[in-house]
N, C-alpha and C positions, 0 to 999 in steps of 0.2 A: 844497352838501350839508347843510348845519348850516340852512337854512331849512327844508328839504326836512324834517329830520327836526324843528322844533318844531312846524311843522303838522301832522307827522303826530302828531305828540304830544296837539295839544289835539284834533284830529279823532277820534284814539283814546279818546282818554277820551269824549268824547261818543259814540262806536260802542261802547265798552264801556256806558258806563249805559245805553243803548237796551238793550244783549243782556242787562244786570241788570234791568232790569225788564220785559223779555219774560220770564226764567227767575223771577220774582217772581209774575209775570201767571201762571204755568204753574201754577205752585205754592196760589196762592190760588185757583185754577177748576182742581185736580187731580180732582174730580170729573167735570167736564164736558167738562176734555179730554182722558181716558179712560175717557167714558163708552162709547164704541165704535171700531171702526174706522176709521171715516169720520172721526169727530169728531178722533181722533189723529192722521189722514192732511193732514187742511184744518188743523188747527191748527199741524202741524208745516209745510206748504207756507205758510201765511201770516209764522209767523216766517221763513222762508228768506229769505221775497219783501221784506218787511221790512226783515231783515239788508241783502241786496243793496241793497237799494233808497237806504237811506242812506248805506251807502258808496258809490254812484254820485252820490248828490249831495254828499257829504260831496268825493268826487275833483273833480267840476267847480266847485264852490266854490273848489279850492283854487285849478286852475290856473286858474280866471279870476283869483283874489289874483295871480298869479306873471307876469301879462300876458295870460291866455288863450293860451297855446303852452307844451309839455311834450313834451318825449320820453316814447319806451316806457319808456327807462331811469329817466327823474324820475316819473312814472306808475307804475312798478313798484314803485319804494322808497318812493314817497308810501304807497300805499296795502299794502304787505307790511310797513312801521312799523306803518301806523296798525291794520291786522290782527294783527298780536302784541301791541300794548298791548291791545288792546281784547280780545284772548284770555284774556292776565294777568287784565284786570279781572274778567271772566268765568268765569275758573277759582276767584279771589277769593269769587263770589257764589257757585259751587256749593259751594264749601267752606263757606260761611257759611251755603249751604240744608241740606245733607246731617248735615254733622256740626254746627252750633251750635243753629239753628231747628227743624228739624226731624229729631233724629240716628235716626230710620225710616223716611226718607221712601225711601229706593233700597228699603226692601222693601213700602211702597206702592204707589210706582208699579207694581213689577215686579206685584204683584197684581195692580191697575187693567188691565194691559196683559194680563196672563194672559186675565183676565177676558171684556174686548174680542175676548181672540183665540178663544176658546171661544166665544163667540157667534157671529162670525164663523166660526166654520169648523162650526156648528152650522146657521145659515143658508144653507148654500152645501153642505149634504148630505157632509161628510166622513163618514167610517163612526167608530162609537163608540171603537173600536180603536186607530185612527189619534191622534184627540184626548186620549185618556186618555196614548200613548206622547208625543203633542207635551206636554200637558201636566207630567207628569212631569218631561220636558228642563225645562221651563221654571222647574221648582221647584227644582231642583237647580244650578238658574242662580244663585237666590237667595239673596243676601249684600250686608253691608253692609259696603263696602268702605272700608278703613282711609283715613287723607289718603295715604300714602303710596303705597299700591295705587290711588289716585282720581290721584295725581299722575305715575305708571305711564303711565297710557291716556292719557295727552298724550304721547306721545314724536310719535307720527307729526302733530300738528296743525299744526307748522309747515309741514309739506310741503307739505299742503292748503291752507294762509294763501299760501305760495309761490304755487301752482296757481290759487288764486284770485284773488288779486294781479294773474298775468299775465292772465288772461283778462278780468278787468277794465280794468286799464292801456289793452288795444288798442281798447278804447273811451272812454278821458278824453284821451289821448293826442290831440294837433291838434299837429302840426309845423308851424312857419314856413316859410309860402312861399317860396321860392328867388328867386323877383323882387316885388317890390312893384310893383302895379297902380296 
């Protein structure tokens, strides 16, 4: 177990600096990846793909380190460690984007998006009525929320690092054959 959790440890940290400078990337082209709909839609499915993507390699890396065979169970914990460090680091950078670098940026973006979303729904024939009331919600959405209200809306992430963990595991996961060929 104590292997299991130093891999997941330096794996983490490298899954967290990737998600620090995807949230870096965001931040420096906040113009152009809130320039619209689309642009918010592909950019936020690219980071997903991303994200995923090197925790899948970041998991087969390890178990080939470990012999190439892994339980669900070593597969699960590999990769739900190396998904809360790398959460931590991540919560680190947003605190470092929100409140130090840029302490406007939550009501930037929220423009930005507002922005995007009145176009799009200007595009797509919403009646003036309708948009003027989404809009509204949307301003009243608007706030810049303290470290401690920003450290709030982490309660449920682990459950999802859980959830993601497993559904990942059942594909790093290779069980030892039962007879040798």
């Amino acid at each position: 177990m104590k292997e299991v959790a130093n891999a997941a440890g330096k794996s983490g940290i490298l899954h967290g600096l990737v998600g620090a400078i995807l949230a870096l990337l965001s931040y420096l082209l906040l113009d152009v990846v809130f320039s619209g709909f689309l642009a918010m839609t592909l950019f936020s499915l690219a980071v997903f793909a991303i994200t995923i993507t090197v925790a899948v390699m970041l998991g087969l890396k390890w178990r080939k380190s470990v012999g190439g065979y892994a339980t669900l169970k070593e597969a699960f914990m590999f990769l739900f460690l190396m998904l809360i460090l790398s959460g931590i680091i991540n919560i680190g950078m947003e605190l470092l984007l929100y409140h130090v670098i840029e302490p406007d940026l939550q009501k930037m973006t929220t423009e930005k998006v507002m922005e995007a979303t009145e176009s799009f729904m200007l595009d797509f024939g919403v009646p003036d009525a309708q948009i003027d009331e989404t809009m509204e919600e949307m301003e009243g959405q608007v706030q810049n929320l303290t470290i401690k209200q920003r450290m709030g809306t982490y309660v449920w992430r682990p459950f999802v690092q859980a959830f993601l963990a497993f559904i990942l595991a059942l594909f790093i996961r290779k069980e030892k054959p039962l007879f040798d060929q």
